[in-house]
N, C-alpha and C positions, 0 to 999 in steps of 0.2 A: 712781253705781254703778261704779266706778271700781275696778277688779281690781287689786290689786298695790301700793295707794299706800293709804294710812293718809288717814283722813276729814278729819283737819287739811288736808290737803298737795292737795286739789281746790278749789284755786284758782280762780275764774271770775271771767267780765266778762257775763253776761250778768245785765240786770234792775238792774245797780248801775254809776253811773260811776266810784263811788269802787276805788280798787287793794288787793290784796293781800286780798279778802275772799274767805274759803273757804263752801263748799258748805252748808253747815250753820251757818254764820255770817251767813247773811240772812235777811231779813226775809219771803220768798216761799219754795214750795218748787221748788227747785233739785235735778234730778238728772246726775250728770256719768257718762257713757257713755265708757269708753275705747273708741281705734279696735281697740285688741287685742282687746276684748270682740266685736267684733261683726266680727270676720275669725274669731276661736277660734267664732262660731256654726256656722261650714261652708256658712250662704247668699251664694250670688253675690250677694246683691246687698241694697241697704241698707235699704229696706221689711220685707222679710222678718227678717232681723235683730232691727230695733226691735221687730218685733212679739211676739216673742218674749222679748227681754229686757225690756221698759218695761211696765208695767202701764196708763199712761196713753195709751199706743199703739195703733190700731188699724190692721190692713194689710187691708182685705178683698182677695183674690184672684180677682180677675175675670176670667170662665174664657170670654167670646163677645165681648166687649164691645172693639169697637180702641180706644177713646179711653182707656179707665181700665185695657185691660189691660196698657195699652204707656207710660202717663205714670207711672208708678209714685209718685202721691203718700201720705200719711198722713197720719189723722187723730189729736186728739187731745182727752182728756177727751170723747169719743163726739159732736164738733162736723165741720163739714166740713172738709174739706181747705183749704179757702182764708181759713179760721179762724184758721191755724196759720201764723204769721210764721217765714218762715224768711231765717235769717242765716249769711254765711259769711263767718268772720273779724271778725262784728259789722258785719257791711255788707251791707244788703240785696241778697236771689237773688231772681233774676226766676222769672217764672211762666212755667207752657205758655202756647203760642200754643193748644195741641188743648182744648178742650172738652168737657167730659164732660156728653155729651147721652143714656147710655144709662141703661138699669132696671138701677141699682149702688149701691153706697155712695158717695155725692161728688157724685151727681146733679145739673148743675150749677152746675158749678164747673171752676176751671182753679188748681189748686193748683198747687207747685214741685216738677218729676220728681227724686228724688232718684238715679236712674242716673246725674245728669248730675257727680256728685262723684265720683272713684276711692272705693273703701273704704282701701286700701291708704296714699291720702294727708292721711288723717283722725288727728291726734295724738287728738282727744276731740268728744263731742258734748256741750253742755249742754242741757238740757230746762227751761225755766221756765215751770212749771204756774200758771201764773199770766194775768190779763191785763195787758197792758204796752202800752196805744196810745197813751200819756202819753209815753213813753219814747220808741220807736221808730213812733210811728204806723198806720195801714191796718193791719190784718187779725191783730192780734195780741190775737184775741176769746179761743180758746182758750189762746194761750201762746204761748212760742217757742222754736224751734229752733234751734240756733248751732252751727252747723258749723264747727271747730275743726281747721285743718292743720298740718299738720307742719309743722317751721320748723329740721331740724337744718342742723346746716352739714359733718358731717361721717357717715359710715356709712351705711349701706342696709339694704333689706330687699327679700324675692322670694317670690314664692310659685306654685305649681302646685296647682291644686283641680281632682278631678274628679270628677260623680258621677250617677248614675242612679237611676231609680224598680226600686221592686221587680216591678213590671209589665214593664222593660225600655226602655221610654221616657224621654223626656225627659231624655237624656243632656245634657250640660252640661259644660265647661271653662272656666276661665279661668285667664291667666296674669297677673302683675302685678307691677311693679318700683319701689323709688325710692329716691330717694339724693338724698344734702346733699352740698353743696361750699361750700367756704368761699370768701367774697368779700371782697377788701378787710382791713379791718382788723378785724373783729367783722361782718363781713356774711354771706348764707349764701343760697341758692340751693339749694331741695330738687324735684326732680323728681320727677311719678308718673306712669306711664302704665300701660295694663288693659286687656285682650283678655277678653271674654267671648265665647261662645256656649251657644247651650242647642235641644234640639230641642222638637217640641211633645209635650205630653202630652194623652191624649183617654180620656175617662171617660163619654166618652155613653153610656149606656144601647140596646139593642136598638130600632133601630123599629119599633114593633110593626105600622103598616102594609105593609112592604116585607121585614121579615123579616131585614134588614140593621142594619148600624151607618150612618147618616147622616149625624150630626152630629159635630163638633169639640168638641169641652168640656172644657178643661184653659188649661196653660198654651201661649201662644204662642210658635211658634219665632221666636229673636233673637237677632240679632249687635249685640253694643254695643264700641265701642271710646274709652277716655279718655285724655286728658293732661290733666295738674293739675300746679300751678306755685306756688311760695311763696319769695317775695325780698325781702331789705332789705339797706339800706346804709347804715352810719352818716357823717352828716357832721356831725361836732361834735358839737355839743347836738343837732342835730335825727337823724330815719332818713329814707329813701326807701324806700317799703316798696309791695310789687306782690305779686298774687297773682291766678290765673284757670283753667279750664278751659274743654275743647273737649270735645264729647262726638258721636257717630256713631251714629246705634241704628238697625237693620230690622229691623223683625217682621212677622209677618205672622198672623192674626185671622181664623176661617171666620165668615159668616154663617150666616143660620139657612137650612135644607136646602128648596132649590126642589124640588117636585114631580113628575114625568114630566107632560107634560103642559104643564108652565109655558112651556117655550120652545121651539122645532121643533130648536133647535140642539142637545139635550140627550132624548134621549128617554128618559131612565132617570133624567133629574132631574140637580140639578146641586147644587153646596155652593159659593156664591161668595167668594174667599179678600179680605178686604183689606188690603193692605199699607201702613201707614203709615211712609216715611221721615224721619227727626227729626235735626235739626242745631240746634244747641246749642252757643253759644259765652257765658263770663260771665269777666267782671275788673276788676279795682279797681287804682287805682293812686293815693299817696296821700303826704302827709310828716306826719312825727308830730315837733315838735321842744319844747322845756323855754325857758320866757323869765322865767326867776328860779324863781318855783314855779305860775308858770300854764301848764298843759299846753294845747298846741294842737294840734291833727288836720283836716287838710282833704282830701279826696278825690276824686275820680269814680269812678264805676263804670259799666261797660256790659255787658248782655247780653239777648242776640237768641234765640230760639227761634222755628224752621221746619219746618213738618210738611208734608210732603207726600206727598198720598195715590192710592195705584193699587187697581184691584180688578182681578183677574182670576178667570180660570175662570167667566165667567160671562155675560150678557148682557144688552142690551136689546130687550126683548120688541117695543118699537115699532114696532121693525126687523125682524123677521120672520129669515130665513134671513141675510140682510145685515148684521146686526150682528155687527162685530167683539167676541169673546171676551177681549179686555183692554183698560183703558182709564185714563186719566192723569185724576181726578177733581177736580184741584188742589189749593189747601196753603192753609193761613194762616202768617201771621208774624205775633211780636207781638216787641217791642224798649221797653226802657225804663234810660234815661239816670239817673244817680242824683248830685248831687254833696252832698259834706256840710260842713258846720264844726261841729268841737266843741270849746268851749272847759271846762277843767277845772281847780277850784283848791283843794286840800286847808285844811281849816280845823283843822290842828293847835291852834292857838293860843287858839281858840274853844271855850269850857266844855271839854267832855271830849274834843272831837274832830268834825271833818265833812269833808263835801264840798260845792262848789255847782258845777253846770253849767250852762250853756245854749248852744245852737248852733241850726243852722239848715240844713235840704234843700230841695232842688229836685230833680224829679223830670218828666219830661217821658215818656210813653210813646205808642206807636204799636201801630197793630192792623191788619192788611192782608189780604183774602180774594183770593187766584188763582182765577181761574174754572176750572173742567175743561176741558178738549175738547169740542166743541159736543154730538157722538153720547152722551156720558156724561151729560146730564141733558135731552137728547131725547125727548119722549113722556113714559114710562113712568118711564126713566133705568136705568140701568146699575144691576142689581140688585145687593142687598149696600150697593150706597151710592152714589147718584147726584153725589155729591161735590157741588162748591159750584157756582153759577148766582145769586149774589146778584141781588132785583129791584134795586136801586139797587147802586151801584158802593161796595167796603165800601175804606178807604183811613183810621182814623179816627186820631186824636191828641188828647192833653189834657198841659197842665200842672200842674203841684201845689207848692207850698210852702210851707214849715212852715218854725215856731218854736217851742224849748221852752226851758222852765228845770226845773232837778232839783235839788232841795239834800237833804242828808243833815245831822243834827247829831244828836251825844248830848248830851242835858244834865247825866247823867251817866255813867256809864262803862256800868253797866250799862244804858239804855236808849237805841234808836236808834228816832231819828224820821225818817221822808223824807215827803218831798211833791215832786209833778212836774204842770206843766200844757204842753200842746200845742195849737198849734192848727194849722191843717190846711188850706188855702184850695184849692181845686179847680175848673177853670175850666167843668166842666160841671156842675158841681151846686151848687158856692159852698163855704161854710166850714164846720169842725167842731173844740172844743174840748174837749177833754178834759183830766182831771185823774185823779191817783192819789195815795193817802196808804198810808204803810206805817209799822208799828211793831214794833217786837220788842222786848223785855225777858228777860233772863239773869235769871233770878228767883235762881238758882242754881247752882255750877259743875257744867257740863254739862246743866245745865235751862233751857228756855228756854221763852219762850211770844210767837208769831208773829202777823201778821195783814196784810191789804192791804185796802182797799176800793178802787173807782174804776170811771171809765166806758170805754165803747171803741167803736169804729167800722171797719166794713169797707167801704169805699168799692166801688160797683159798678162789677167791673173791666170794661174796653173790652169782652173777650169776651162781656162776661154781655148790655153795652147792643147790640151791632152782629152778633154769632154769624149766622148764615146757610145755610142747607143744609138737602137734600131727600133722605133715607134710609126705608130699612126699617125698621119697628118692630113690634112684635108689641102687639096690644090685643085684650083679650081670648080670646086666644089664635089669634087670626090675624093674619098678617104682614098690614101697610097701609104707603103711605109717607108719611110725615109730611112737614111743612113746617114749619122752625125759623126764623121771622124775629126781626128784630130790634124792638124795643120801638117802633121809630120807621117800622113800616111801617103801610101806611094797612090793609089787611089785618087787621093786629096792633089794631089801633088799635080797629075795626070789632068786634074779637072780645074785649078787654076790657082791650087793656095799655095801660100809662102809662108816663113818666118813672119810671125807676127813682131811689131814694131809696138812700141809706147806710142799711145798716146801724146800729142805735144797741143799745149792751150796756153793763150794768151788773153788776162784777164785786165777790166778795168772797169771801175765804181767810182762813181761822182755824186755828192749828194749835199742834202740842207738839213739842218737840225735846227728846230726851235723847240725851245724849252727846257725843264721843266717849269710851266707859268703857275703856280696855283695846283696843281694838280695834272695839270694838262702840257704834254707833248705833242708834235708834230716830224716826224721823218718823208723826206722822200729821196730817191737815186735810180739813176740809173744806171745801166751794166752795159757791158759788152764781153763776150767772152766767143772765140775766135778756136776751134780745135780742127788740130790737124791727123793724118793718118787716124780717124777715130774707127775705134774695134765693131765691127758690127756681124752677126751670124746672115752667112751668106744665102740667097733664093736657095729653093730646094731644086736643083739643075738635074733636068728629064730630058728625053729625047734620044734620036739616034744615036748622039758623037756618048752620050751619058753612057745608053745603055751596052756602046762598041768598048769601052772602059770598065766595065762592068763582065763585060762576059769574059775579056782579056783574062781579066782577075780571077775569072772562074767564081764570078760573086751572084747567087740567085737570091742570098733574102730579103731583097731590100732592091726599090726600082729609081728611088731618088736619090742623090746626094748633096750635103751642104755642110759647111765648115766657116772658120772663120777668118776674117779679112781686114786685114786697113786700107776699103776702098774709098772712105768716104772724107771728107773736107766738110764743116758746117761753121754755120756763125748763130749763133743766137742774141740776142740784146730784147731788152724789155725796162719795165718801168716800175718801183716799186713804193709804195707809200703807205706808211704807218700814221694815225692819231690814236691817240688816248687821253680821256679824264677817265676820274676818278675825287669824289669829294663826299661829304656830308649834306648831305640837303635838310637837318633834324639833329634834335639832341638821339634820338635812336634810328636816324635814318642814314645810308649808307647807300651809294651809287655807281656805277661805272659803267660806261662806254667805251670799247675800243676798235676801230676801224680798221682794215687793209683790206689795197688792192694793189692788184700785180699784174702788165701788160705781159707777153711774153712770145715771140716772133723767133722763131728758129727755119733755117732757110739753108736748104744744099750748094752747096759752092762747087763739089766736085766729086763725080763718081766715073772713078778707076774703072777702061774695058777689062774686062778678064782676059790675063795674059797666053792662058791655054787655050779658051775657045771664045775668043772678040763675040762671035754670032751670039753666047749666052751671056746676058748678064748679069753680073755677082747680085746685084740686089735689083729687084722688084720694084713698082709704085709701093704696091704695100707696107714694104720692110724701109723702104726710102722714110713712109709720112710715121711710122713706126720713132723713128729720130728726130721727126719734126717737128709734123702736123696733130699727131694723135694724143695728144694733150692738152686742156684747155688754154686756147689765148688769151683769155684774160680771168682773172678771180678777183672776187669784192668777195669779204669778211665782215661782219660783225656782233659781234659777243657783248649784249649788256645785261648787268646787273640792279638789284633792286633788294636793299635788305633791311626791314624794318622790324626792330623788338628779334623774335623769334622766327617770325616769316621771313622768306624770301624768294624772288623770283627770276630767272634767268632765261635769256632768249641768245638763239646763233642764229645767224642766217649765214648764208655761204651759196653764192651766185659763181655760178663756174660758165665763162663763154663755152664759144663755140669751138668744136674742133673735127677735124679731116681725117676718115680713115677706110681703108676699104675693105670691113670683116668680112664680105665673103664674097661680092661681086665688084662690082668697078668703087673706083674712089667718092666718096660722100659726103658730105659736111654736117656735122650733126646740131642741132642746134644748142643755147644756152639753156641751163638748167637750174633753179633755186630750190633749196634745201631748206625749208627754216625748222627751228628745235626749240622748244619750250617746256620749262620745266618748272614745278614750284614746291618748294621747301618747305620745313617744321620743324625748328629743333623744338620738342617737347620736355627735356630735362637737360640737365647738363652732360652738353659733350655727344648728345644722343641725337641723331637728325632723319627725318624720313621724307623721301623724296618722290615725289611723281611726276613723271614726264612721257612726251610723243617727239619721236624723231620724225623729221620728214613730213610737218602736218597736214602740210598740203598735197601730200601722195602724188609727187614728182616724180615722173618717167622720164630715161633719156627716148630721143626720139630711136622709131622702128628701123628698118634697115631696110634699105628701097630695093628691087626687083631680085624680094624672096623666092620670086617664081620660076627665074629663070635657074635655078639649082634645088627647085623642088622635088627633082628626081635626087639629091644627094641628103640633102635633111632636111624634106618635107615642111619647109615652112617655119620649122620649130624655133630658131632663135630669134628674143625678142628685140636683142639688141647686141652691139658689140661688147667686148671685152674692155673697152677703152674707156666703157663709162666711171666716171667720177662719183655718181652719188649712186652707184647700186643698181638692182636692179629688185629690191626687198618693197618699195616702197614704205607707207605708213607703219609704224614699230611703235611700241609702246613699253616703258621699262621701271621700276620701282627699285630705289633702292634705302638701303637702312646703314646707315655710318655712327661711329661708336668712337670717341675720341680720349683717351684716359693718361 
């Protein structure tokens, strides 16, 4: 979906190691996202963006929740976040260290924060809708993402955005810059750095018991700051080629509204805030050099992610008048070392044409729990979020290495074949092999007919086996505090978990390709993708036989427990279709329309009774529609453009169906929802452009949440809607921005 460039000329390396194959010229479907595309959206920030432009995208906007409102991952083809292999520059991006342990989309899971990229130093994204664990291994169930930077060597760009809700909140700025310098002989060194902020937005609803507003419900106030870097250096036949960023983020997340009543410190009740701060640093450094016609590429990469978290405003009840009202709750880190060889050698010579690859990773990651302050998970614990207190000391590492081979051949011109097999060796859970077979056939010029089958695997990450921490949850519509151990505590153990298992998926895409005609393309396929033993964070398990396990242990802070599980079996399949033109309509008139829509049916095959106690079961309706249903079933997209002389004018719509979830009382269906966005341009000198636009014009709500009343003694009415929604819960937004091109 590439604005501005003709469907020939989208060039990619994702899903294929052979060179020079454009977007519609493979064998998978391939969507390429320019970085102008999703800066001309007007959202800060790159979730939001996607979600809007991609049909296979989803952003839920999580309006309570600190883990998922502040890691900003995506999902895609309506699978989790940790589904979705994300690559930058074609070299794997590490994960959160933060864990998403709350009632969200992503539930968890520790996907890849996409804040931690500039937008500003993004040339293109590709999207391949496809599975690829053949190719690039772990977690590449749903597809992958290939974050693509800038790499000039000379010119820049700059931008100023600012913008506000129509309520008056949640004002928002950012500034952003970057620029290429030439190095050397052919070498080039592009710099980006990016200042956000934004304030918070709150859409609670009236408390109906207090007669006040309570609660927090929107977006969180955040200050994110980035640097991003992209270098090479030719020497001879070979380059020396570097790229990496640093990323800074504080927000800050209310919990849900303590009582008058609850703590002596507070007699009017209290809203405790918590603050996650997140440090983020990722880079690759690497030589790519030609030895006759066998290309070789060998690299490392490193990057660390560290959360560390405070709460304040608020207290520990155990402490009576004596507890201090702020409190340092501690952080995890998670870090993982990457190195690669890949070797590549075109097979001109052979029948019509190929490629063959094979290389090999090492992969070494770490996972590390800080404990809090003793008083923050004392008694009761520091309400909002008694932070971490692991019972065993969390400190955890694995290494992993892989081999693969990938060959591509036409037998003849019009027919491409490929096969890829991987295999996987993992020093806590052992080995995994996978394979993938692709074929596409030109039946015809500009007709084509596509397909992939194969298998895949999401390795359970550190976080998922070792996670740790004692918070506030809400069940059944009263706040408890849970206890999140790890699969390997005796505890855990007692109450029904085991050695977590890989994931295992079996994937397949069939589809039609017309075009490029004049301008204009046409995609459509469909999927199937089939996982088994899939990882999911288990109910919060209360009751008798819970709390007879509990006292065993001599354990008082903490009345639930929940860990996690390969209890579930799921099938997903859906439907996916792209069009696009693009032309001139004018000696100075310039145009384009691009379309998607995407079916998307995901359905439980199999939930595992828990082997300690059959009576309790591992997951919930809730946490069931959580992997299912609580994502839109269908999305219609489209983005068109309009550019005459100086002016110009653009519009997104983004129709998200309907979807099933039960935020806080029984299961619900929510309805569909449309978004549309327009905006109009000026460049007034060269290179210089100023922009005004309205998101949302038509002040689109997801629907309310049915029988608020019947948990009106727990929060009073206040939320206006679930976590699961798609387009917000901000409404009408207004934004201006000024771009500077040199």
């Amino acid at each position: 979906m590439s604005r501005d460039t003709s469907n020939e000329d989208d060039i990619v390396v994702t899903g294929t190691r052979a060179e020079g194959r454009a977007a519609l010229e493979s064998s998978a479907p391939i969507d390429v996202v320019a970085g102008e595309e999703i800066l001309d959206s007007g959202f800060p920030d790159m979730g939001r963006a996607l979600n809007f432009l991609e049909p296979g995208v989803n952003f839920a906007r999580a309006a309570t929740t600190a883990s998922a409102a502040n890691t900003r991952p995506i999902t895609l083809r309506g699978l989790s976040p940790d589904q979705t292999l994300v690559l930058v520059n074609g070299k794997r991006w590490h994960a959160n260290a933060v864990l998403n342990v709350n009632n969200s989309i992503g539930r968890g899971s520790a996907g890849v924060d996409l804040d931690t990229i500039p937008q500003s130093a993004i040339q293109r994204i590709e999207v391949l809708r496809d599975g690829a664990a053949a190719q690039y291994g772990s977690d590449a169930i749903a597809g992958v993402i290939n974050i693509i930077l800038k790499s000039n060597a000379s010119g820049g760009y700059g931008e100023l955005l600012a913008g506000i809700t129509e309520e008056g909140d949640g004002a928002n700025a950012m500034a952003t810059a970057s620029a290429g310098f030439r190095v050397g002989d052919g070498g080039h060194l592009t710099l980006t750095v990016l200042a956000r902020g934004q304030e918070a937005t709150n859409r609670a609803f009236v408390d109906r018991r207090f007669n006040r507003v309570t609660y927090r419900i929107g977006d969180p106030e955040a200050r994110v700051s980035n640097f991003a870097f992209d270098a090479a250096l030719p020497l001879g036949t070979a380059e020396l080629y570097a790229f990496g960023a640093v990323t800074r983020k504080i927000s800050n997340n209310a919990a849900g509204f303590r009582v008058p009543g609850f703590s002596q410190l507070y007699p009017d009740g209290f809203l405790p805030i918590i603050e996650p701060r997140i440090q983020d640093i990722g880079g690759t450094v690497g030589l790519r050099t030609e030895l006759g016609r066998l290309r070789a590429d060998v690299s490392y990469g490193y990057g660390e992610n560290q959360a560390d978290f405070r709460v304040y405003d608020t207290a520990n009840v155990s402490l009576g008048l004596a507890s201090p009202t702020t409190f340092d709750s501690g952080g995890v880190t998670y870090a993982q070392h990457v190195g690669d060889l890949a070797l590549s050698l075109p097979l001109d010579g052979v029948l019509a044409g190929g490629n063959i690859a094979a290389g090999g990773q090492y992969r070494r990651e770490t996972y590390a729990i800080r404990s809090g302050e003793p008083l923050a998970y004392f008694g009761l614990g520091a309400d909002g979020f008694a932070g971490f207190n692991p019972r065993n000391p969390t400190n955890a590492s694995r290494d992993a290495y892989a081999a693969y081979f990938d060959l591509e051949l036409r037998p003849v011109a019009a027919l491409l074949l490929g096969g890829a097999a991987r295999y996987d060796h993992y020093d806590d859970f052992g080995g995994k092999t996978t394979w993938r077979a692709t074929a596409r056939l030109d039946a015809a010029e500009g007709v084509a007919l596509r397909g992939t089958i194969g298998t895949g695997f999401k390795a359970p990450s550190l976080q998922q086996q070792y996670f740790s921490a004692v918070q506030g949850a809400t069940s059944q519509g009263q706040l408890v505090t849970v206890g999140t151990l790890p699969v390997s505590d005796s505890v855990a153990r007692a109450l029904g978990a085991g050695d977590l298992k890989p994931e295992r998926s079996r994937n397949a895409t069939v589809g039609v390709v017309f075009g490029p005609f004049d301008g204009f393309s046409f995609t459509a396929d469909w999927f199937h993708i089939r996982i088994r033993d899939r990882i999911a964070l288990s109910e919060q398990l209360g009751g008798a036989a819970v709390q007879a396990v509990l006292k065993q242990a001599g354990i008082t802070g903490f009345q639930q427990v929940r860990f996690f599980t390969n209890a579930v079996d799921t099938t997903t399949r859906g439907v996916e279709v792209t069009a696009r033109w693009q032309g001139d309509l004018g000696p100075e008139t310039h145009a384009s329309v691009q379309l998607g829509y995407g079916w998307f049916n995901s359905k439980l095959d199999t939930l595992r009774a828990n082997p300690a106690l059959p009576a309790l079961p591992l997951l919930s309706t809730k946490s069931i529609l959580f992997l299912t249903e609580a994502q839109p079933r269908n999305k219609f997209t489209v983005q068109a453009s309009l550019e005459h002389g100086p002016f110009d004018l653009r519009a997104n719509l983004a129709a998200f169906g309907t979807y099933t979830s039960a935020p806080l009382t029984g299961a619900q269906t929510f309805g569909g929802k449309e978004a549309v966005d327009l905006a109009a341009g000026y460049t007034f000198m060269d290179g210089v452009r100023f922009v005004l636009g309205v998101q949302n014009m038509f002040d689109a709500h997801s629907d309310e949440i049915d029988g608020q009343e019947l948990v009106i003694g727990a929060t009073g009415g206040s939320f206006p809607t679930g976590e699961e929604t798609p387009i917000g819960l901000n409404g009408r937004a207004y934004y201006a921005r000024l771009t500077a091109r040199f």
